[in-house]
C-alpha positions as CSV (number, residue, x, y, z in Angstrom):
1,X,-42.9,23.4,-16.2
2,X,-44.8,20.3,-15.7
3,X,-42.6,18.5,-17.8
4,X,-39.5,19.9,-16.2
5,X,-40.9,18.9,-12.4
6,X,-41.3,14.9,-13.4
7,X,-38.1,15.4,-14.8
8,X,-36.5,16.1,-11.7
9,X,-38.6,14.3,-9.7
10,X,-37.6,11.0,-11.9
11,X,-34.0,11.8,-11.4
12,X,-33.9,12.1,-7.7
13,X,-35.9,8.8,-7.4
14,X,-33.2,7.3,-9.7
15,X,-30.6,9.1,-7.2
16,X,-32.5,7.8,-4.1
17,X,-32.3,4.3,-5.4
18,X,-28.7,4.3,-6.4
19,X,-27.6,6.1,-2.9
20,X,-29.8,2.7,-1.3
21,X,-28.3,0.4,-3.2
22,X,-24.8,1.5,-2.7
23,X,-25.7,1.7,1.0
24,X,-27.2,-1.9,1.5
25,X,-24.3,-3.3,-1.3
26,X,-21.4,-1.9,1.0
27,X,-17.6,-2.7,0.2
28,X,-18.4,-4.7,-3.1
29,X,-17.1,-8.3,-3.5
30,X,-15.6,-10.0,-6.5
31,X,-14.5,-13.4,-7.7
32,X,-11.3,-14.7,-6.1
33,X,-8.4,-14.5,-8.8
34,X,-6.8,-17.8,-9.3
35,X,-3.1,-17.6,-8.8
36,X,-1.0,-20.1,-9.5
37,X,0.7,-21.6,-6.7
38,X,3.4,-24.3,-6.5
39,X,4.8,-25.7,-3.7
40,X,7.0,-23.7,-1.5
41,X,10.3,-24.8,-1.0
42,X,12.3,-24.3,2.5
43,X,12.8,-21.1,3.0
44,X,16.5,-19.9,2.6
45,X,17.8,-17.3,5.5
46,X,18.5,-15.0,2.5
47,X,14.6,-15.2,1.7
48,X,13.5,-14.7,5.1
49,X,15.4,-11.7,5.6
50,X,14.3,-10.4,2.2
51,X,10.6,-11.2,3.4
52,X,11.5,-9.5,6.9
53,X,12.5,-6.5,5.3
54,X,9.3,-6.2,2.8
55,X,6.8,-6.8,5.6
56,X,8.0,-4.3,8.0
57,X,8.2,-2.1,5.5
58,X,5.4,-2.2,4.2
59,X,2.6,-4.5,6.7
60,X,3.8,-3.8,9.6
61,X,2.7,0.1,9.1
62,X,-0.6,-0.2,9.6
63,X,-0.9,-4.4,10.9
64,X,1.3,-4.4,13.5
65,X,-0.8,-4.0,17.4
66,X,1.1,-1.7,20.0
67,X,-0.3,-3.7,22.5
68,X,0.8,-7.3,21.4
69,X,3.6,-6.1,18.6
70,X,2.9,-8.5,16.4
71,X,0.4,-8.2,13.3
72,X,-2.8,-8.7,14.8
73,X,-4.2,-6.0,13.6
74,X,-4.9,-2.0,14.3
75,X,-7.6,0.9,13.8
76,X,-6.3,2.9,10.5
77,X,-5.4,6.2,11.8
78,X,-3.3,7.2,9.0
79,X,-6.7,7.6,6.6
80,X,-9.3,10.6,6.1
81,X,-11.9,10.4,8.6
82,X,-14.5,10.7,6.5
83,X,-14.3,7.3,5.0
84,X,-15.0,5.6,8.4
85,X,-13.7,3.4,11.1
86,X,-11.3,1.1,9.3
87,X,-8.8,-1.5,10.7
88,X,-6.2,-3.5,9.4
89,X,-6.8,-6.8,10.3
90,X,-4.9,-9.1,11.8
91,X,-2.2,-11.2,9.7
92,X,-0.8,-13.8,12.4
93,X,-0.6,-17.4,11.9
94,X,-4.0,-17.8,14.0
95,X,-6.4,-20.0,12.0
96,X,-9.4,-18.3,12.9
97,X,-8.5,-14.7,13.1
98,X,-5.8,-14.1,11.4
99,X,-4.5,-15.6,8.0
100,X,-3.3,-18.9,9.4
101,X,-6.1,-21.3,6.9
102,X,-4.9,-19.2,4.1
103,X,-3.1,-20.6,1.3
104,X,-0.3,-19.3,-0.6
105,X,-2.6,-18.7,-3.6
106,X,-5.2,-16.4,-1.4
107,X,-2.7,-14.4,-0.1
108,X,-0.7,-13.9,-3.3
109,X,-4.5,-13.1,-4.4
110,X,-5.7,-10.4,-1.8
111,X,-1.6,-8.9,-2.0
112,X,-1.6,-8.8,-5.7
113,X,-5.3,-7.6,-6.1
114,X,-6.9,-6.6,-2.9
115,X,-9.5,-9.2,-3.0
116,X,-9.6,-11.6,-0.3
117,X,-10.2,-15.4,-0.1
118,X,-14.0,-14.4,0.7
119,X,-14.3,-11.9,-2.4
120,X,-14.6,-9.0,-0.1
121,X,-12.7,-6.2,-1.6
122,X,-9.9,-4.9,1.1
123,X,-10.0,-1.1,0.8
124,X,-7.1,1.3,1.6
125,X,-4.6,-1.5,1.8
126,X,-1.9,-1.0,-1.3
127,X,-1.9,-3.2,-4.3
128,X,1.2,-5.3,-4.6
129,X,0.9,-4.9,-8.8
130,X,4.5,-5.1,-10.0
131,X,6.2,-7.0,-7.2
132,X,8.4,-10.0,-8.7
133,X,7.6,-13.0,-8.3
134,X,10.5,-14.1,-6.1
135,X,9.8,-11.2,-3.4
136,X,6.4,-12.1,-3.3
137,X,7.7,-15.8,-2.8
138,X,10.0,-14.0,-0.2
139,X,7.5,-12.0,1.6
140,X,4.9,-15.1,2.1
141,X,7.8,-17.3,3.3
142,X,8.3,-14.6,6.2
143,X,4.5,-14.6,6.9
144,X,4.8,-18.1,7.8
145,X,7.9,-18.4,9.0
146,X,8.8,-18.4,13.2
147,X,8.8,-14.7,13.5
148,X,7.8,-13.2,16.2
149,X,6.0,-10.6,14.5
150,X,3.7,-13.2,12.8
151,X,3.1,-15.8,15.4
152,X,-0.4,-17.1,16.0
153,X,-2.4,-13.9,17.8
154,X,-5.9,-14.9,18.9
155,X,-6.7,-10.8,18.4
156,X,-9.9,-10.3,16.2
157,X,-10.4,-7.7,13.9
158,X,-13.3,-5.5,14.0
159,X,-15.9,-5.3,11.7
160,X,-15.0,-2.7,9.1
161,X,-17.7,0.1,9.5
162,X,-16.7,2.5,6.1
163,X,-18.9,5.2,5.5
164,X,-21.7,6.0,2.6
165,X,-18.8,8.0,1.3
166,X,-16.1,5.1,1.1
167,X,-19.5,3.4,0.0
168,X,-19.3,5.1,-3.4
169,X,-16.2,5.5,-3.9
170,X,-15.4,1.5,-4.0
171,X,-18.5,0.7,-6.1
172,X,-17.8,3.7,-8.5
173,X,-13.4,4.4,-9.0
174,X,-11.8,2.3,-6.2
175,X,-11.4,-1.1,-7.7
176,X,-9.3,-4.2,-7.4
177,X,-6.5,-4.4,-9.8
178,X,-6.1,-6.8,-11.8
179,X,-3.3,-9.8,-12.3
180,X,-0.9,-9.2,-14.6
181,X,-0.1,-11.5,-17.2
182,X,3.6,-13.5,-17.1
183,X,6.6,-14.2,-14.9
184,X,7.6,-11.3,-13.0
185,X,11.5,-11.3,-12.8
186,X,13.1,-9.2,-10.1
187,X,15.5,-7.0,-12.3
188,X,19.1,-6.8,-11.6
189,X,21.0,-4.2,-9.7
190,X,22.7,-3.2,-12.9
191,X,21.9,-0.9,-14.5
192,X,20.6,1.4,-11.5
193,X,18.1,3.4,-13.3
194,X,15.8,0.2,-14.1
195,X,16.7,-1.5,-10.7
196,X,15.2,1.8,-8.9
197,X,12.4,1.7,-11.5
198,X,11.5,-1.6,-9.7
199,X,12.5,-0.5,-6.2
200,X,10.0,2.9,-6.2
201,X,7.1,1.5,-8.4
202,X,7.1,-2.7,-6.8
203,X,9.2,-3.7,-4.3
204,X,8.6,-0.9,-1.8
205,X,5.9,1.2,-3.7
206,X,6.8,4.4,-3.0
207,X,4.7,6.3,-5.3
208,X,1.6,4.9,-3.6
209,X,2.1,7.6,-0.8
210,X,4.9,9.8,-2.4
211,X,2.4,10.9,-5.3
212,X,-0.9,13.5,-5.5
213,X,-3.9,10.6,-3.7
214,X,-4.2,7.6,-3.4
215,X,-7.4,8.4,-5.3
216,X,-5.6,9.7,-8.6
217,X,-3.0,6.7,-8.3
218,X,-2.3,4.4,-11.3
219,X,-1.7,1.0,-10.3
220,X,-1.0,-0.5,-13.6
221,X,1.1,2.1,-14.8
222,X,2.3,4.2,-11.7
223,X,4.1,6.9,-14.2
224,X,0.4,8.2,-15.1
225,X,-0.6,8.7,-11.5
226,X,-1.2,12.6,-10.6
227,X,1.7,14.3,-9.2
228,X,3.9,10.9,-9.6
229,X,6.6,11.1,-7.0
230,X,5.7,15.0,-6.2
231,X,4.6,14.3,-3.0
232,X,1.1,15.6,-1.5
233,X,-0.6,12.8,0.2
234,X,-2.3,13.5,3.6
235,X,-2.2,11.5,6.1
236,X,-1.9,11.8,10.3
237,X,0.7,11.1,12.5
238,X,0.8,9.2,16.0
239,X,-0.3,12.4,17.5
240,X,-3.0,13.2,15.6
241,X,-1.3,16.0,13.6
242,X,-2.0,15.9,9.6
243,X,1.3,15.8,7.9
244,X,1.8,15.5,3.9
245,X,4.3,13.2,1.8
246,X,7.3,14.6,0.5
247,X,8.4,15.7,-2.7
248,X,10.7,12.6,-4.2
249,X,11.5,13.8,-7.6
250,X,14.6,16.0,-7.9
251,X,13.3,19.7,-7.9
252,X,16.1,21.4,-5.9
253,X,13.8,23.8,-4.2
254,X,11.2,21.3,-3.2
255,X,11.8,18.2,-3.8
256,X,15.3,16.0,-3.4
257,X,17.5,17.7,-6.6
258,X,20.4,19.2,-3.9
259,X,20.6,15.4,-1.4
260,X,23.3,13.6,-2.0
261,X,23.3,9.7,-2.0
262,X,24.5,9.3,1.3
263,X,21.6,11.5,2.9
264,X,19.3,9.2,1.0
265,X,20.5,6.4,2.8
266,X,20.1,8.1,6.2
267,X,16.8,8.8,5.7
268,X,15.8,5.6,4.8
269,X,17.9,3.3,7.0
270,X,17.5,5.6,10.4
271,X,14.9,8.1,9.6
272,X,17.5,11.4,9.6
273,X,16.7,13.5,7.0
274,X,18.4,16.8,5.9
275,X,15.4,18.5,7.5
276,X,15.3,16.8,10.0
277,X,13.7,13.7,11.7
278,X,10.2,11.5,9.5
279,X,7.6,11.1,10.5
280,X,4.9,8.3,10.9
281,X,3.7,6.8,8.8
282,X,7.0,6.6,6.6
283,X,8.6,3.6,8.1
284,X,12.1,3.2,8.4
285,X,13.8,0.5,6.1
286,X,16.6,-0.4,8.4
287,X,18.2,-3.6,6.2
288,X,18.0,-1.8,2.8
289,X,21.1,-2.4,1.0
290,X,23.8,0.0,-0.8
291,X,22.4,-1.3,-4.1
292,X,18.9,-0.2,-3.5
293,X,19.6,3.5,-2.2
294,X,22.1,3.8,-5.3
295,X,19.0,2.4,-8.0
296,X,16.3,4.5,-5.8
297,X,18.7,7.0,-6.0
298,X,19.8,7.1,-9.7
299,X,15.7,6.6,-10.6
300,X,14.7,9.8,-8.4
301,X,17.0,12.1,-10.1
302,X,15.9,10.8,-13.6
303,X,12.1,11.3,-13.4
304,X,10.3,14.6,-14.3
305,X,11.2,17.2,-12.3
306,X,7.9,18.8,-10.5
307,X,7.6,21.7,-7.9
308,X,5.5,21.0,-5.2
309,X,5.0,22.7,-2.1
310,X,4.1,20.6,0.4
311,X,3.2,21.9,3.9
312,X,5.5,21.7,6.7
């Protein structure tokens, strides 16, 4: 009994010192991944409107501020409560509060890995593994580029306040990804099935929200995430109300197995689904091309099938 009693008591001094330590640690940081970074060449209309399209789509969701409409930033909304008061900070061309000191190898850094140009790990915020090389060229030309959307914005960001939770989880399973090795080309439209490949798992990501959690994700091979494309993820809408990704794989009882192409391209240009209107925080992708709905298409029908029921 004795025995047993220092035996516990051992192990919750050990747990007591670990819970401290992840408490005064917070949000780890990490060394700053050198990317290699060569001079940026005028940017092409094509390539603006390529970068355009990617950062609305997938920045402006949780950067863009109501109040100024440009990407200075916003309180997270979308995420479970319990990991704390978050914000997406503010991505402007302002030197000093948003990301106008940062060079083109810190932003393809924090993008590519999640770690930013101080080491601090940004939570939440999707990892841009498997994007080519030429839309992440693309997307940064937009960034600095005479949008609207990303002209200097003197709004600062709040200080993150995550909780003991969120805590744990970043210095235990949520981790920074890291770079992969080689050129990254952007794959033709032809054949379909491997240009949608490259559409759902890097250009627009859709399995980051479309699968079980962002917890059980894969970033370095999306195939193995839980639930991949089944849909489940939780998140809130502008009102408040919890709402749940859809099912993307092509179950015809649950998931997209009876849409035709053309209500795929409704949805995603304008929103209009079969069932009806979406619903924040699924943007809408308003420029995406014939091409891409027939590759996202063609890859949707192709992956295992899985019946989810996902509540209205």
């Amino acid at each position: 009994m004795k025995t047993s009693l220092c035996l516990l008591g051992v192990a919750l001094l050990l747990a007591a010192g670990a819970a401290l330590a992840v408490a005064l640690r917070g949000i780890p940081h990490y060394a700053v991944p050198a990317v290699a970074a060569r001079p940026a060449p005028a940017a092409t209309p094509a390539q603006l409107a390529l970068g355009g399209q990617l950062v609305r789509a997938n920045c402006a969701v949780c950067h863009r501020n109501p109040r100024t409409d440009r990407l200075s930033g916003a309180p997270l909304v979308d995420v479970f409560p319990g990991l704390g008061r978050l914000y997406a900070p503010n991505i402007t061309q302002d030197r000093r509060h948003g990301i106008g000191a940062w060079t083109d190898a810190e932003l393809a850094a924090v993008v590519r890995t999640g770690i930013g140009r101080d080491g601090r790990f940004r939570v939440i915020m999707p990892h841009a593994v498997h994007l080519s090389d030429a839309d992440l060229q693309a997307l940064l030309a937009f960034l600095r580029s005479a949008d609207p959307l990303v002209q200097a914005d003197a709004t600062p960001t709040p200080a993150q306040a995550p909780s003991f939770l969120l805590k744990i989880l970043t210095n235990t399973v949520m981790k920074p990804s890291p770079l992969l090795p080689g050129p990254r080309p952007t794959p033709a439209p032809a054949p379909a099935l491997a240009y949608g490949r490259y559409l759902v798992t890097g250009r627009y990501a859709c399995f980051e929200c479309h699968s079980r959690s962002h917890e059980t994700n894969q970033a370095l091979r999306p195939e193995q995430s839980a639930g991949y494309l089944g849909g489940g993820t939780a998140f809130h809408d502008r009102q408040g109300r919890r709402v749940h990704s859809a099912n993307l794989t092509g179950d015809p009882d649950t998931g997209l197995g009876r849409w035709t192409p053309a209500q795929l391209a409704a949805t995603l240009r304008f929103g209009q689904s079969p069932h009806g209107p979406t619903r924040h925080p699924m943007p809408v992708y308003s420029a995406i091309t014939d091409e891409e709905v027939r590759g996202i298409y063609a890859y949707l029908q192709s992956v295992p099938r899985l019946k989810t029921t996902v509540p209205k």
